[in-house]
Structures are given as C-alpha cells and as structure tokens.
C-alpha positions as CSV (number, residue, x, y, z in Angstrom):
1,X,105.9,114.4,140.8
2,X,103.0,114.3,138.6
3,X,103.3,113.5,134.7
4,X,101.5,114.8,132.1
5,X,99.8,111.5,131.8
6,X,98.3,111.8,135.1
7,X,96.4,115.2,134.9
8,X,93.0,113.9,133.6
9,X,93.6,113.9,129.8
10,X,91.6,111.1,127.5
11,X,93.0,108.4,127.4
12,X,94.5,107.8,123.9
13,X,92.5,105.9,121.3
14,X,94.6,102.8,120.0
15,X,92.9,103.4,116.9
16,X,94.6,106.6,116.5
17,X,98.1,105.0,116.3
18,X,97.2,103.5,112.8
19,X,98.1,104.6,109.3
20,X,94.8,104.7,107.0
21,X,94.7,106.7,103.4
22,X,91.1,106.6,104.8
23,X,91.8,109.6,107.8
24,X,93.2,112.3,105.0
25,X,89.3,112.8,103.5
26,X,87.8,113.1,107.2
27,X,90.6,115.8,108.0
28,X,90.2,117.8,104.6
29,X,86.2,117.7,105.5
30,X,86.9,119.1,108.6
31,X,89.3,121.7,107.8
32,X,87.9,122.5,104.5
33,X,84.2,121.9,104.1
34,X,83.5,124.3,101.2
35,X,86.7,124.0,99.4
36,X,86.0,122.0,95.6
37,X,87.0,118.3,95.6
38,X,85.4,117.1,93.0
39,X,84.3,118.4,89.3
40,X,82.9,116.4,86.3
41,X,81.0,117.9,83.7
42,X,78.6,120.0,85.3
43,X,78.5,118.1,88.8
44,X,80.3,119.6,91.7
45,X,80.7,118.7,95.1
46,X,82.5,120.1,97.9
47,X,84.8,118.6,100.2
48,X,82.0,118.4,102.8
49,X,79.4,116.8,100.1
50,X,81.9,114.5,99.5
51,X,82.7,113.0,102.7
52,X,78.9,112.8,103.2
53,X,78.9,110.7,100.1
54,X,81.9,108.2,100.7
55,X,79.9,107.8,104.5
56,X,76.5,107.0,102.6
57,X,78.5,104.0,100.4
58,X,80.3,102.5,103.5
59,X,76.9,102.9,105.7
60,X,74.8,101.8,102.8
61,X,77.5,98.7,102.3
62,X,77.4,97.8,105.9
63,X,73.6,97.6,105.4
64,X,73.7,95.0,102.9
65,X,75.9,93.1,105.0
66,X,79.2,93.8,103.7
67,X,82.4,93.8,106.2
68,X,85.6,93.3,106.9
69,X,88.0,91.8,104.3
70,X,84.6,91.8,102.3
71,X,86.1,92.4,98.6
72,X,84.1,95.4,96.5
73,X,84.8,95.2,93.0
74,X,84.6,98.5,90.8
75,X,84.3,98.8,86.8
76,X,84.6,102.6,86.6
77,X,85.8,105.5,84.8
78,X,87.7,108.5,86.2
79,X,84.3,109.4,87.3
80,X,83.5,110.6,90.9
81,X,81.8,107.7,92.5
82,X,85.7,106.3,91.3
83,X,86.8,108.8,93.7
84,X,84.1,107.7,96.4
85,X,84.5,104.3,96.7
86,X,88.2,104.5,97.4
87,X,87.4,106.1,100.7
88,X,83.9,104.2,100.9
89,X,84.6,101.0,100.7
90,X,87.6,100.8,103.1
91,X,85.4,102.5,105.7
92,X,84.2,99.5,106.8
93,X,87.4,97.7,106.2
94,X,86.3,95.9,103.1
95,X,88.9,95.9,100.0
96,X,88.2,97.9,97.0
97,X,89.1,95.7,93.6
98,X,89.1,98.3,90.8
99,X,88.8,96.2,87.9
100,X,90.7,96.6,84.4
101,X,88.0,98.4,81.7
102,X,89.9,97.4,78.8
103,X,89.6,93.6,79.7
104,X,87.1,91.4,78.3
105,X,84.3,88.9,80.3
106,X,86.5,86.4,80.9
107,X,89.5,87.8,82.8
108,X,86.8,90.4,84.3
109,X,85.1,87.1,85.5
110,X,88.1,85.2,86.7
111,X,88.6,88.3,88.8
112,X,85.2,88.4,90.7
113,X,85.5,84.7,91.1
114,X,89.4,85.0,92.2
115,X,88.8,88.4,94.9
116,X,85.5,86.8,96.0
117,X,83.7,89.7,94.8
118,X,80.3,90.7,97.1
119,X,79.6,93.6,95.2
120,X,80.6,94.7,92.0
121,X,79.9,98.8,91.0
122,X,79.8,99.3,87.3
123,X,79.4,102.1,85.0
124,X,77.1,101.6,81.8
125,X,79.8,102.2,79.6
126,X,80.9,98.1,80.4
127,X,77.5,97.1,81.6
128,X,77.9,93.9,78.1
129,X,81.6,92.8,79.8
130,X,80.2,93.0,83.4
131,X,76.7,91.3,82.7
132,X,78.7,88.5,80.6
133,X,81.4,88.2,83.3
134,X,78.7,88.1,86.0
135,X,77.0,85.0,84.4
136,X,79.8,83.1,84.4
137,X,80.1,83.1,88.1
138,X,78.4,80.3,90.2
139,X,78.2,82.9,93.3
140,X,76.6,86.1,92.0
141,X,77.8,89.4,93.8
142,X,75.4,92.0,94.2
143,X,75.4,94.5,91.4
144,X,75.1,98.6,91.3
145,X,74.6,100.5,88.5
146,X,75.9,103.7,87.8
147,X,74.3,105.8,85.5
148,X,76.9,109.1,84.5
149,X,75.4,112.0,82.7
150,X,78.4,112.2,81.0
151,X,78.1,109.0,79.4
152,X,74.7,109.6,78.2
153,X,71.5,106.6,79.0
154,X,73.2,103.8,78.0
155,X,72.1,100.3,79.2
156,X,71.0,99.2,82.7
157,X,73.6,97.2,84.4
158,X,70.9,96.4,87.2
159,X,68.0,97.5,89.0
160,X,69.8,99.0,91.9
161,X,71.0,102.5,90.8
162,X,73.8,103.9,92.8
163,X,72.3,107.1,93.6
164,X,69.5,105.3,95.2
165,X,72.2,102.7,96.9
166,X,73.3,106.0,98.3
167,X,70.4,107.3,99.7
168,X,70.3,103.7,102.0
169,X,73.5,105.2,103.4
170,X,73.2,107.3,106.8
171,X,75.2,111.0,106.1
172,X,76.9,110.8,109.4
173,X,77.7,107.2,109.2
174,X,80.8,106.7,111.9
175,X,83.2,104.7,110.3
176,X,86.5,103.3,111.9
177,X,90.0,102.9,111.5
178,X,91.2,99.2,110.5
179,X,91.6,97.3,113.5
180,X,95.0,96.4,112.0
181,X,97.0,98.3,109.4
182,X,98.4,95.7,107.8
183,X,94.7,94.8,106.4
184,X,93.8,95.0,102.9
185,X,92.5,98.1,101.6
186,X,92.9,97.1,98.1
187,X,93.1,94.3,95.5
188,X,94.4,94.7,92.2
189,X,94.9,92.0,89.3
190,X,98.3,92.5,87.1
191,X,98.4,90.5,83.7
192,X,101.2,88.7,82.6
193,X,101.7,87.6,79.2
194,X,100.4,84.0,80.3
195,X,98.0,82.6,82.8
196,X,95.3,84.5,84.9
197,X,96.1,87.7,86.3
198,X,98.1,88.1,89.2
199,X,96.7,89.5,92.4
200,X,98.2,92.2,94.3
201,X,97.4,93.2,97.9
202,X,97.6,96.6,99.2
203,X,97.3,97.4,102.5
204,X,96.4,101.1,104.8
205,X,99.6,101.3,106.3
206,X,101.5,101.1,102.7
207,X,98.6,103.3,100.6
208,X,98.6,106.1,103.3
209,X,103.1,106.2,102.7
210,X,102.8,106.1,99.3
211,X,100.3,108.7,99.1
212,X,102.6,110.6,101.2
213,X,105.3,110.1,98.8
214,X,103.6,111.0,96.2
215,X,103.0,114.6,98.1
216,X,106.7,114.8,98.8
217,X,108.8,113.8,95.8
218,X,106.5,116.2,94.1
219,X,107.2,118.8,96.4
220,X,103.1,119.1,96.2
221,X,101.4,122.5,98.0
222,X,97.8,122.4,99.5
223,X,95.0,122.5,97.2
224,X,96.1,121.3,93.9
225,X,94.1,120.9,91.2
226,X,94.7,117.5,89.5
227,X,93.2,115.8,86.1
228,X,92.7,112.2,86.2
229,X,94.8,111.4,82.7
230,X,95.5,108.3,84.9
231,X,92.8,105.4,85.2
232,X,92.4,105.2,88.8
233,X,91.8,101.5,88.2
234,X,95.8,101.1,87.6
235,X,97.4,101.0,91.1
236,X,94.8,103.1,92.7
237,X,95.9,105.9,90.7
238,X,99.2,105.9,91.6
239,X,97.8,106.4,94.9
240,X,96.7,109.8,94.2
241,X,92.9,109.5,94.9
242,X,94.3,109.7,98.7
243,X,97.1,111.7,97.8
244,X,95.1,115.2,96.3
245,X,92.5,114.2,99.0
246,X,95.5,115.0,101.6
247,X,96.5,117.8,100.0
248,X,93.0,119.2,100.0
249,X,93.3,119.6,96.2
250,X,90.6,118.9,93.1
251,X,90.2,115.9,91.5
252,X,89.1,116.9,87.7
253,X,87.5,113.9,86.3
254,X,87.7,112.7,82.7
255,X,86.3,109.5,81.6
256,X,88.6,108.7,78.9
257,X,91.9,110.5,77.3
258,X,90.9,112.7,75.0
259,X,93.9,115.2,74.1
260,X,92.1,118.1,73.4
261,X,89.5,118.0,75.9
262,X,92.4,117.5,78.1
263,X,94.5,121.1,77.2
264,X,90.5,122.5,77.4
265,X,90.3,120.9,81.3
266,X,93.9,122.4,82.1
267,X,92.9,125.9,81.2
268,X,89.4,125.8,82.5
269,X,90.3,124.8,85.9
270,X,93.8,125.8,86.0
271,X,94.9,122.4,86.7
272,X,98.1,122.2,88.2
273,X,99.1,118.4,88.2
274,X,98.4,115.1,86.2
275,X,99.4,111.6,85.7
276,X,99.6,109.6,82.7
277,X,101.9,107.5,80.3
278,X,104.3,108.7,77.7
279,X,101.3,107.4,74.8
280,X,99.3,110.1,76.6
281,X,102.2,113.1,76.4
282,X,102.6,112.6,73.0
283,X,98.9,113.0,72.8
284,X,99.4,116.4,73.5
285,X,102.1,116.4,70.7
286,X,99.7,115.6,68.2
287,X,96.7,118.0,68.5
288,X,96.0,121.3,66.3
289,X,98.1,124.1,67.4
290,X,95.5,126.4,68.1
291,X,94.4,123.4,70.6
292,X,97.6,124.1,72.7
293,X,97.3,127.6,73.4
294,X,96.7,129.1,76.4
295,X,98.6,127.2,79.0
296,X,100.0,130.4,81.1
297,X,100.3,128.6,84.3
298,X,102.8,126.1,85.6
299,X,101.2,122.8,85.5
300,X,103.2,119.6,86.4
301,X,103.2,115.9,84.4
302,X,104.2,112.5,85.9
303,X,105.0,110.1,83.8
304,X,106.1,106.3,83.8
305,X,104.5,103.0,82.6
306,X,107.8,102.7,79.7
307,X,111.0,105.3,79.1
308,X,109.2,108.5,77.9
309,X,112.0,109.5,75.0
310,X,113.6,112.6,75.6
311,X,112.3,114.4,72.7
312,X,108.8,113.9,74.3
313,X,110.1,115.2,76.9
314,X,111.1,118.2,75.4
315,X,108.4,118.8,73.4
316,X,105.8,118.7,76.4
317,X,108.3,121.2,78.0
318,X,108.3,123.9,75.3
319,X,104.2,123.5,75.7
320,X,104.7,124.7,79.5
321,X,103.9,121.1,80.7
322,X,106.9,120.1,83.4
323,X,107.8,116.7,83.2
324,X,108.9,114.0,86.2
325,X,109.9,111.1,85.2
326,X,109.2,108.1,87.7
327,X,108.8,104.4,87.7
328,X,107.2,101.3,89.8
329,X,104.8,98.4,89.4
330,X,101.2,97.4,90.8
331,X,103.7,95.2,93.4
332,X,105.2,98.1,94.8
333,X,101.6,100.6,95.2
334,X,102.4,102.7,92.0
335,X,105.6,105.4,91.6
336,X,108.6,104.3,94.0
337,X,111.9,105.5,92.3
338,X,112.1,109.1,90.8
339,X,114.4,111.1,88.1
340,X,115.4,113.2,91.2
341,X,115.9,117.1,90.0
342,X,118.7,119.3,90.8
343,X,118.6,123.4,90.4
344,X,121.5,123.3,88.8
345,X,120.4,121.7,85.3
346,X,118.0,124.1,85.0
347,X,120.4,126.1,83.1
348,X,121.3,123.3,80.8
349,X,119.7,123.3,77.3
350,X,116.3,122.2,76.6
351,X,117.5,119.3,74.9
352,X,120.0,118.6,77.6
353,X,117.6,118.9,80.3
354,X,115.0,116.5,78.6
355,X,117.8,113.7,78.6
356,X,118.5,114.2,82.2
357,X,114.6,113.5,82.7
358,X,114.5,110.4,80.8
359,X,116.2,108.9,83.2
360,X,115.3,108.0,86.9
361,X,115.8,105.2,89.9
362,X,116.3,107.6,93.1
363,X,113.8,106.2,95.6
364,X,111.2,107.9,96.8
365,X,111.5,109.0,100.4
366,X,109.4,106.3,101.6
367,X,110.8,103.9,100.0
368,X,113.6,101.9,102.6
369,X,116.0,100.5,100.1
370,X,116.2,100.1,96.2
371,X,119.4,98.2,94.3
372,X,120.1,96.8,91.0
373,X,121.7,93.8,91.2
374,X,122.8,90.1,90.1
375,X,120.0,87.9,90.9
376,X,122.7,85.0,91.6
377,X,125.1,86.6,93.9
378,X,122.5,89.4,95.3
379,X,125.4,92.3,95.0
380,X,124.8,95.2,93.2
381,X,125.9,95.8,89.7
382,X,128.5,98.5,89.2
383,X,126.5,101.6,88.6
384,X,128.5,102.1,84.9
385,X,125.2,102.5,82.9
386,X,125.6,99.7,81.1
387,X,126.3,96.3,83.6
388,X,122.6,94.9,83.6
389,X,120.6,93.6,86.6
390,X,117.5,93.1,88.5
391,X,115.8,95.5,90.3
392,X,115.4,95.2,94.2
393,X,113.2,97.3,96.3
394,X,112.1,97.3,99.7
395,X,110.1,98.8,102.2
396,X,106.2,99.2,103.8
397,X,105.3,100.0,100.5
398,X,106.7,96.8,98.4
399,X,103.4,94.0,99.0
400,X,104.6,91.7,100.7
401,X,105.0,87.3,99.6
C-alpha cells in the first residue's frame, strides 16, 4: 500500500517546523499586499512596502557583517523603522535590544557594553544620550541615524542615515527561519531599584506564543487598527508589533503620549485597539471635553504596568473606551494573566463592572501554569483575597534561568 508520503510530494522543510514572530509579516505580505500596515504623520506604507523594507534592513545588516546572535541595539520612538527592525533584525537571526528612551548615558552605555551591541539605530530625538553613551564604550558599534519628519531636523546622530542604510539592502532579500527556536530574538534590560539593569532574553518560539495570546485573550479579528500608546521598547510592545502584524492590522504610530492627539488618532483612523498604563488612561480623563468627542466606534484598551483604580476604569468606560485589565513582567514576554470577562456582568452597574475589571490573574491561554504561593513551602495560598504570596508562572513564555 502506498502512503501519502510516497507519492512524490516535497519533501518537508525542517525549517518549517519552527515558531518565529518573524513568518506572520511574510504571510500578511503575501495574503495582503495593499492592505495599510503602517501610518505616521503623512507616511504610509503598505503591507507589501513594508516587508520590502524589513528585507532591505536584514539584507543591508548581513552586508555589514552582522549575524547570528549578533545583538542590534534600537533608541526609537513608536516610529515605523520601530516597527521594521523588529522583523529586520531577527531576519538574519541577530537579537534586537530596544533600549529604554527615558534613561540617561550611563545605563544606556552599560547596555551596549553589557548586549555587545554591533549596531545601534537611533532616532535624533536621543542622538546627546546615545553619542555620550557611545563614547564611553571601548568597542564602538556601528551607528544609524534616523532622521523622522515628525521630529523635525534635529541633530545628526551619524553620517550613515537609515534611509540610505536601507537602500544597501536587496528588496527580495531571502531571509530564514532560526536554525533553532529557542535562539534569541530579543534582549531587553529591566531596572531594579539597585545595580545595573537586568537582562532579559526572549526567544522566537516564546514571542511568536505570546503574540498569539495576545490575539486570543483579546478575542482580536483581522485587520485591526492599533495606536502605539505603548513604547515598543518595553517588552517588545507587549508583543504586539508581531501580534497586529499577524492579524494583518495597522500600526498607528505616535512618538510620544500626548492625550489629545491620541482621541484625534482614534477618530481619524478609527482605531480599534491600544496599549498603555493606567497614567496614560487617566490622560484621557483629563483633556477638554470637546477633546473627547466623537468616539462612535468600539475601540478596546489594555492596561497593566500597576492596579488601574476602578474609577479609572469607569470613567474611560462612559468615554466608549473598553477596558482589559492584564498583568506580567519583561521576564515573562509582556501580558500573561488576564481579568478574564464573563457576559454575564455586563448587566451589572457601571461602577460594579469597573471593580470586576480591576482585578485580574486568569492566565492567558498560552501560559502552562500560574499559582500564588508560599515561597517556603511552594503550596498555594488559599485563594481568600487576602492570604498573601508569591507569584509563580510557567510556561514557553516565562525566560528561562
């Protein structure tokens, strides 16, 4: 008898069998080349322009000699060469470090230093911190500038512009899979109150399930349209560059938080999902009222980073903003346990309903386990709402010792 296996069909590509956040943007590209995928300002690209231009960084990285386990490190914006190098720079199985723009030289330089940054892309906006942090370092990474027409001229960081870096890149570049997907796709440094920052390692296997989560414990359709309120250097996003790129959705850019400009992005585009803290929900709280008119289309909030209070909650809910309430760590690739919704509190009071979303700690789907427990015996506290204990959580997406 003969199988299926032995009536000439390809032999299956090993490759195939691993888990990269990297596959989602070739798949959108394919399936939908005109659809938008990104907007800032006035620029707009398609999904097709913008797998050309991730293909042009990795090509153009490969040309300078960067590699595998190569680290690139990123001082960025929610701008969309953010968005590129997240499928870029894992192309070619290097790591993507996106680097803290609130920090000053010296952690910024312990950070190049620590990752063994080869490159390091930076926007004008820090080109003082980065050029300070670069001198400090006895091995100099090579430095791109990026020069954002919605920052304005600004100050050099270098002479290599990243347009031009770009243009070194070949359009059609054929990139690959990881040759492992346990290998680093991404670095990222968490402070503590003391000492250097901490470095975290992601790797594809755990970015592409938590980008997957994401999609799920959102209940996320195709194509949405989502504004980065979240800096994509914290986490990755959340995971959600790869995430909307899955989904064949928008990303809306915004370089910083800016509350009205924000409620002006939502009804321009008709954005239908964003990330942020609670500080940037009660944001929204705080602007004119004629600034938070004209929201007449559901759009969807995620929120963690510290207990958003319930009257927040509310609040943002009356505006026609829904809230979910979520919570994880750098450790753990972003969002991992969720205030998990049922129908039937939707009848409940607003008030009512906003207390039931301060709360969370359902794991995601992806997630394998997640307990709070005594740190000495390693048994789970009762679950009275008021026995304290440590948090536990494990799974593919938990980094692992």
């Amino acid at each position: 008898m003969t199988s299926i296996f032995d009536q000439g069909l390809a032999p299956v590509d090993a490759n195939y069998a691993v888990q990269s956040p990297v596959d989602f943007i070739e798949r959108t590209a394919t399936v939908y080349p005109e659809y938008p995928a990104v907007i800032h300002g006035a620029i707009r690209y398609n999904w097709a322009q913008t797998y050309e231009r991730c293909r042009r960084l990795a090509s153009a990285l490969k040309g300078r000699g960067i590699g595998r386990g190569d680290t690139v490190a990123v001082m960025l914006p929610n701008i969309p060469a953010m968005v590129e190098a997240h499928f870029g720079v894992p192309m070619i199985g290097a790591v993507l470090n996106t680097l803290n723009v609130r920090l000053d030289a010296e952690a910024i330089a312990f950070m190049l230093d620590h990752g063994e940054a080869k490159v390091v892309i930076a926007d004008r906006e820090f080109g003082e911190v980065i050029r300070d942090a670069v001198s400090r370092l006895d091995t100099k990474p090579l430095v791109i500038d990026v020069d954002d027409p919605e920052y304005g001229e600004g100050v050099q960081v270098s002479d290599l512009d990243y347009e031009a870096f770009l243009q070194e890149g070949d359009p059609v570049f054929q990139w690959s899979f990881p040759e492992n997907e346990w290998d680093a796709i991404s670095l990222n440094y968490t402070s503590g109150t003391t000492g250097n920052p901490k470095g975290v390692v992601y790797h594809h296997r755990g970015a592409y399930i938590n980008a997957i989560g994401n999609q799920t414990v959102w209940s996320m359709d195709m194509h949405p349209v989502y504004l980065w309120t979240l800096p994509m250097f914290h986490c990755n996003g959340w995971c959600f560059p790869w995430t909307i790129t899955a989904m064949a959705g928008t990303h809306v850019c915004l370089r910083r938080v800016d509350p009205e400009k924000i409620l002006q992005l939502i009804r321009d585009h008709q954005v239908t999902h964003m990330c942020g803290a609670p500080i940037v929900l009660n944001a929204l709280l705080n602007v004119p009222e004629s600034a938070k008119a004209g929201i007449d289309h559901d759009v969807k909030s995620m929120t963690a980073g510290a207990a958003p209070p319930a009257q927040v909650i509310g609040a943002i809910e009356e505006m026609g903003i829904q809230v979910t309430h979520v919570y994880g760590l750098t450790e753990v690739y972003g969002p991992v346990t969720v205030c998990a919704w049922k129908s039937e509190w939707d009848a409940l009071p607003l008030h009512d309903r906003a207390r039931k979303k301060a709360r969370q700690g359902v794991r995601y789907h992806t997630l394998a386990g997640t307990m709070v427990g005594d740190p000495n015996t390693m048994e789970p506290v009762p679950k009275d709402g008021k026995t304290i204990g440590e948090i536990f959580l494990r799974g593919n997406t938990v980094m692992k010792g």
